[in-house]
DRENZA-54578 format. One record per residue (C-alpha): residue in one letter; z, y, x. Coordinates in steps of 0.2 Angstrom, whole numbers, plus 5000, padded with zeros to 4 digits. Example, Ala and Ser with C-alpha at 12.3 -4.5 7.8 and 13.67 -1.06 7.14 Angstrom:
A503949785062
S503649955068
This chain:
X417150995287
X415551035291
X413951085283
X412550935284
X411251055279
X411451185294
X410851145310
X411951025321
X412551025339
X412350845348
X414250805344
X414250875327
X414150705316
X414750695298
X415750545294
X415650445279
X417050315274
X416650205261
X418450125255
X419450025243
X421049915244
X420049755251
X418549805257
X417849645251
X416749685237
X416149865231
X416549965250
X415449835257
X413849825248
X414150025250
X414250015268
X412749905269
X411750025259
X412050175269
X411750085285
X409950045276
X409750235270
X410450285286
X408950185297
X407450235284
X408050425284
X408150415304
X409950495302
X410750405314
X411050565325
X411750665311
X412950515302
X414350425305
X414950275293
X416650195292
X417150055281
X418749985277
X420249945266
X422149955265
X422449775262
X421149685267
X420549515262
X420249375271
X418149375270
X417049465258
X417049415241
X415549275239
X414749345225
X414749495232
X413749405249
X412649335235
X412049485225
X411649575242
X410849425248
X409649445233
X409149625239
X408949555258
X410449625264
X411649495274
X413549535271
X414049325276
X414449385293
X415549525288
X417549535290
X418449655277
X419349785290
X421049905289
X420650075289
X422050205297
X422450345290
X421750455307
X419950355303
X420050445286
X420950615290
X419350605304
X418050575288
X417050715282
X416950595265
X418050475258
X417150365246
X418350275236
X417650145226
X418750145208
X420550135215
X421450315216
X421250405230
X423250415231
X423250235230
X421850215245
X422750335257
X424350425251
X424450525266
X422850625262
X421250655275
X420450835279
X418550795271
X418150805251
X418550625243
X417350555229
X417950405217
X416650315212
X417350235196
X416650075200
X417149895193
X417849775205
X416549625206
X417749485212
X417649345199
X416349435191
X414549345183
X413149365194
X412349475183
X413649585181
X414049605202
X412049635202
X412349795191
X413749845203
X412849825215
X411249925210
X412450075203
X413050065221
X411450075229
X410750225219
X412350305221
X412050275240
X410350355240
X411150515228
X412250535240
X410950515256
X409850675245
X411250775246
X411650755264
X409950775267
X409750945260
C-alpha cells in the first residue's frame, strides 16, 4: 500500500472501496460522497473509488435516493454492483459499512480495512436515513483530511 502523503508517480493512485453486502444503501451514499470530496479537493489524479457489494440488490434503497436527494446528490440512476475479490485485493482501502469485513470478502485484500459500524438504512424513517447519511458524509471528509495529509 502506498503512502498518500508522499509524492506520487503518474500511475501511483490509491484506491478506495466503499462496500457492504448490497450496495444499496450506506456504500452508496459513501461513494457519492467521495466522488464530491474527490471533485472539490481536485484529487482526481491521486484517488481511485470503487463501489460495490457481495449480494447485490436490485436498485438502491428508495429512501436512501431520497435523503441524498435532500443534499443534491442524485443516486435514482444508480445500479447496486458485485464487487470481486481482485477489485478489493487491488484496494488500498476497504471501507466496509457495518457488516464484518470476514463477511464482506472472506478471502481477504492487500490494503488496511476500516468498518464503519454503520446502521443499515433500508426501512428506516426519513429522519433516521438522514443521520446515516450525514455520519457518512463527515466520515467521508475525515477520511479525505487524512489522505490529504
Amino acid at each position: 500500500m502506498s503512502d498518500p502523503a508522499e509524492p506520487r508517480d503518474a500511475d501511483d493512485r490509491t484506491t478506495i472501496a466503499f462496500v457492504c453486502v448490497q450496495n444499496a444503501g450506506r456504500s452508496q451514499m459513501a461513494s457519492a460522497f467521495a466522488r464530491r470530496e474527490l471533485a472539490r479537493r481536485d484529487l482526481g489524479d491521486r484517488l481511485d473509488l470503487l463501489t460495490g457489494g457481495t449480494r447485490p440488490a436490485a436498485h438502491v434503497h428508495p429512501e436512501v435516493v431520497d435523503a441524498m436527494a435532500e443534499v443534491g446528490i442524485d443516486l435514482s440512476e444508480r445500479t447496486p454492483r458485485e464487487v470481486t475479490v481482485d477489485e478489493l485485493r487491488a484496494s488500498d482501502y476497504v471501507i466496509t459499512m457495518g457488516c464484518s469485513a470476514a463477511a464482506v470478502c472472506p478471502a481477504g485484500w492487500g490494503g488496511e480495512s476500516r468498518d464503519w459500524g454503520l446502521d443499515d438504512p433500508d426501512g428506516r424513517s426519513p429522519d433516521e436515513v438522514a443521520a446515516i447519511r450525514d455520519e457518512i458524509a463527515e466520515r467521508v471528509a475525515e477520511l479525505f483530511d487524512e489522505l490529504a495529509e
